[in-house]
Kinemage of the C-alpha trace (Angstrom):
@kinemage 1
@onewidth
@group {chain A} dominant
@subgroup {mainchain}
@vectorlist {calphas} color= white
{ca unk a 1} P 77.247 60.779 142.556
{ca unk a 2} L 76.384 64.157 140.960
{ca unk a 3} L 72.594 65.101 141.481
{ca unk a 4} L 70.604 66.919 138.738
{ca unk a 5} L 70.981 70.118 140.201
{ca unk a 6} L 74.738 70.546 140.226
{ca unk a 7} L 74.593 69.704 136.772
{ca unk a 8} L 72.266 72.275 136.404
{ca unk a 9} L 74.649 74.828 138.067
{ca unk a 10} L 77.867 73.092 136.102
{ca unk a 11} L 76.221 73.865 132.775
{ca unk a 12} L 75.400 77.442 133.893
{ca unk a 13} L 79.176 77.967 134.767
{ca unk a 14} L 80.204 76.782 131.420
{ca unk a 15} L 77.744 78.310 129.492
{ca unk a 16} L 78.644 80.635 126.589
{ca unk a 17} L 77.364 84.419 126.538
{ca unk a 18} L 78.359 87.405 125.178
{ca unk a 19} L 79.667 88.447 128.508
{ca unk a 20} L 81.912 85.699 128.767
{ca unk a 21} L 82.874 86.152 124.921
{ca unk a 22} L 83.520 89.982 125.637
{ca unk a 23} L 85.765 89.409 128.760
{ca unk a 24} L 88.125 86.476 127.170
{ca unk a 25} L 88.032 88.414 123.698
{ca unk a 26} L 89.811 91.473 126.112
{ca unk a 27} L 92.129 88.861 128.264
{ca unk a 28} L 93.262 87.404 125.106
{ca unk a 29} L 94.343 91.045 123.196
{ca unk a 30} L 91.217 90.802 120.676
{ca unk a 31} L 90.487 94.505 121.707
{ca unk a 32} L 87.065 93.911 121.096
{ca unk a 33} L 84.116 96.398 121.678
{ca unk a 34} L 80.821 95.843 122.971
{ca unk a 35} L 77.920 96.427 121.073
{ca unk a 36} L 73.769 95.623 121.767
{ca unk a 37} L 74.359 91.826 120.345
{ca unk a 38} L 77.352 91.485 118.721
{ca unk a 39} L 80.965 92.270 119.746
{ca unk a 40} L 83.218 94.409 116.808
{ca unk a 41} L 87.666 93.546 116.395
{ca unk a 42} L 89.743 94.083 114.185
{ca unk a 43} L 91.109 90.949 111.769
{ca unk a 44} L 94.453 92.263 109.856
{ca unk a 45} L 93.038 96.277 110.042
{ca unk a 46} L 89.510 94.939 108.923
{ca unk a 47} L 86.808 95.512 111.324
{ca unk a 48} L 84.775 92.150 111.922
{ca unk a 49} L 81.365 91.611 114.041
{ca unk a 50} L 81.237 88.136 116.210
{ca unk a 51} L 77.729 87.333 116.664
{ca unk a 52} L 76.446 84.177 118.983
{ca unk a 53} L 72.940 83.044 119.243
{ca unk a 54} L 71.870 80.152 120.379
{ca unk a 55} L 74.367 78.000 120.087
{ca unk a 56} L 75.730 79.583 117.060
{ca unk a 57} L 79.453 81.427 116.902
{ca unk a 58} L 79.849 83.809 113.859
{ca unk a 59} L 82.615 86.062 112.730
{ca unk a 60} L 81.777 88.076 109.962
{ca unk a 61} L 83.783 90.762 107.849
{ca unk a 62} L 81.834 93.225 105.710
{ca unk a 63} L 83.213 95.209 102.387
{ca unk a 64} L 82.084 97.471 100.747
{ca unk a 65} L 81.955 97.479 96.832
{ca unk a 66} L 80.814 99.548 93.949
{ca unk a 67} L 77.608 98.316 91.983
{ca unk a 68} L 79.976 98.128 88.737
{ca unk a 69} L 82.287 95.936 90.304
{ca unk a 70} L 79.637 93.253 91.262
{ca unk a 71} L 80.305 90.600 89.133
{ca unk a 72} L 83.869 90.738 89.453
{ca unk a 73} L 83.759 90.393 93.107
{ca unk a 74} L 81.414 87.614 92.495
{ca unk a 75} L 83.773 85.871 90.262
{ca unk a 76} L 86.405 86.135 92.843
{ca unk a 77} L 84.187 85.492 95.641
{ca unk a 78} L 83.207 81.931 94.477
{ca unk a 79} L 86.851 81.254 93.554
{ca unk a 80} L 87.794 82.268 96.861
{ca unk a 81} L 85.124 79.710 98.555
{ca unk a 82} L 85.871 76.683 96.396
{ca unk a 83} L 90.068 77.135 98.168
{ca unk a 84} L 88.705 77.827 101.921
{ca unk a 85} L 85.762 75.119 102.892
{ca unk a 86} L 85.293 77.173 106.003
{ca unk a 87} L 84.765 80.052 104.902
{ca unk a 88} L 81.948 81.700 103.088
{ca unk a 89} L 81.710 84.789 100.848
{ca unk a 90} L 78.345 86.264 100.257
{ca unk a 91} L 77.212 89.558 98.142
{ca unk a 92} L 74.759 91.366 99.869
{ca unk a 93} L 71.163 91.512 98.523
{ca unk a 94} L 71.607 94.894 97.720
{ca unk a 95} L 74.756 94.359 95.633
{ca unk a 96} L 77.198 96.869 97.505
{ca unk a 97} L 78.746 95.191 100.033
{ca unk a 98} L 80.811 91.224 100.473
{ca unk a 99} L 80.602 89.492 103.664
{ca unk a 100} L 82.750 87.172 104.451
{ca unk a 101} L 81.829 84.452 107.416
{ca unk a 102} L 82.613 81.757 109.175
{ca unk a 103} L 80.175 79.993 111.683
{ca unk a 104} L 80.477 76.648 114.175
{ca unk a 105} L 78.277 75.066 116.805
{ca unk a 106} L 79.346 76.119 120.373
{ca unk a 107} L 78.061 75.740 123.195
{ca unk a 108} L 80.544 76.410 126.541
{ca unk a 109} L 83.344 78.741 127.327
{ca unk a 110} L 86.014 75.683 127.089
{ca unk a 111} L 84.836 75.080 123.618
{ca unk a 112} L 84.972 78.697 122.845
{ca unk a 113} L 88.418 79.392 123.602
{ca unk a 114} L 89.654 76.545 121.019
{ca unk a 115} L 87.378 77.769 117.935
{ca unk a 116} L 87.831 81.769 118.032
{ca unk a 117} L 91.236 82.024 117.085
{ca unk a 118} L 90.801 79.280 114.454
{ca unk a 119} L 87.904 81.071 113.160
{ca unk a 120} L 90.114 84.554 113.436
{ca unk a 121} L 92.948 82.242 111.311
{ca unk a 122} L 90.395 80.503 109.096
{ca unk a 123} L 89.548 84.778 108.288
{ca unk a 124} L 92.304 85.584 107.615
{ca unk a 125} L 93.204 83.064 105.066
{ca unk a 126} L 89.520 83.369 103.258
{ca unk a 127} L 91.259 86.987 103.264
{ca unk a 128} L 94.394 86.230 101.817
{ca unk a 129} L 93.007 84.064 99.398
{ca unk a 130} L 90.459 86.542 98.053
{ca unk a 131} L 93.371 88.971 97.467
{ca unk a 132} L 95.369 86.606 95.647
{ca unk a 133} L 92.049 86.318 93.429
{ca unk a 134} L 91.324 89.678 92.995
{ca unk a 135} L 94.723 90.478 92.104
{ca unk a 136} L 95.047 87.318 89.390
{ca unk a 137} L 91.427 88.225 87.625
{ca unk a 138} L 93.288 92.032 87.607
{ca unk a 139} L 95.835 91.012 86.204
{ca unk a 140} L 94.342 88.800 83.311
{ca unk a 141} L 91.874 91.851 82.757
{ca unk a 142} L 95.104 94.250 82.380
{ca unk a 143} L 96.386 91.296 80.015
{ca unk a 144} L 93.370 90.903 77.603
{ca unk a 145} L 92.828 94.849 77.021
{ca unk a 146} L 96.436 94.953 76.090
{ca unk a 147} L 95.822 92.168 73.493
{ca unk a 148} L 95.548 93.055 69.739
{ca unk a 149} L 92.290 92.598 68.675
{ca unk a 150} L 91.274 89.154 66.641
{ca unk a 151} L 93.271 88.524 63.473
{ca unk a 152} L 90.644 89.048 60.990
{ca unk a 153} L 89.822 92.063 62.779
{ca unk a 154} L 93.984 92.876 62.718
{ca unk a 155} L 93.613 91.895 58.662
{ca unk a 156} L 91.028 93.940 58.162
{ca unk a 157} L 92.403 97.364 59.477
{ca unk a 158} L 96.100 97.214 58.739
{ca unk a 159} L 96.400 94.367 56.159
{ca unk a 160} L 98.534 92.628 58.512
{ca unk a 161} L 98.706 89.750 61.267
{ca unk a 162} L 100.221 89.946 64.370
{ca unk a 163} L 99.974 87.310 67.429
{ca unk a 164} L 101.999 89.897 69.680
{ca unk a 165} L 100.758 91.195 72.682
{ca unk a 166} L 100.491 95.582 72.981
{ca unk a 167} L 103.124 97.453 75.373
């Protein structure tokens, strides 16, 4: 029978800390680097900040975007959340810069091991997805400005109507 105190020295050795993060992140090929309290890698050539404090795992990815492009990346950013239920997209309070994150309850090394590169894929697809988004509401932009204006407007400045799109 186990006695309090090796359980006690059991739940040291399993224990997560950022020391323990840091030195599986480099075993594993994460190439991470060390930083006060958070560890910085690269997901698909965008740099990403893990963060873990007490008892809370985060990977985070940070953008940058222009004030006039706010509500656009808004737009897409909700979209985006709605397809990936782990992963969330926040604007910044100051309105220049998307985050994108996903967090988990962990606790010990073993558990550790299993969510990072889940979180790393879950990234990646919150990612992919917001891509795909961006690229759509783009592309539907492009579409409408190449559209003729409303037909009475059309009637009213050439006398005819026209349903066809511009080229």
């Amino acid at each position: 029978m186990m006695d309090t105190t090796d359980k006690s020295k059991d739940n040291k050795k399993h224990s997560l800390t950022m020391l323990k993060i840091f030195r599986f992140m480099m075993e594993n090929g994460y190439a991470p680097e060390f930083k006060e309290n958070y560890i910085l890698f690269s997901i698909d050539d965008n740099m990403a900040v893990l963060e873990y404090e007490e008892g809370i795992l985060s990977v985070r990815i940070f953008f940058t975007i222009e004030k006039d492009e706010y509500d656009t990346f808004l737009e897409v950013s909700n979209r985006a959340m709605i397809q990936s239920f782990m992963i969330r997209a926040v604007i910044l309070d100051d309105s220049s810069c998307i985050m994108f994150s996903c967090e988990t309850i962990c606790e010990n090394l073993h558990d550790f091991r299993r969510f990072l590169p889940r979180m790393v894929e879950l990234s990646k697809e919150g990612l992919k997805i917001h891509k795909a988004e961006m690229k759509d509401m783009i592309a539907t932009e492009e579409l409408l400005k190449r559209m003729m204006p409303a037909a009475d407007e059309r009637i009213v400045a050439t006398g005819k109507s026209s349903n066809k799109l511009l080229s």
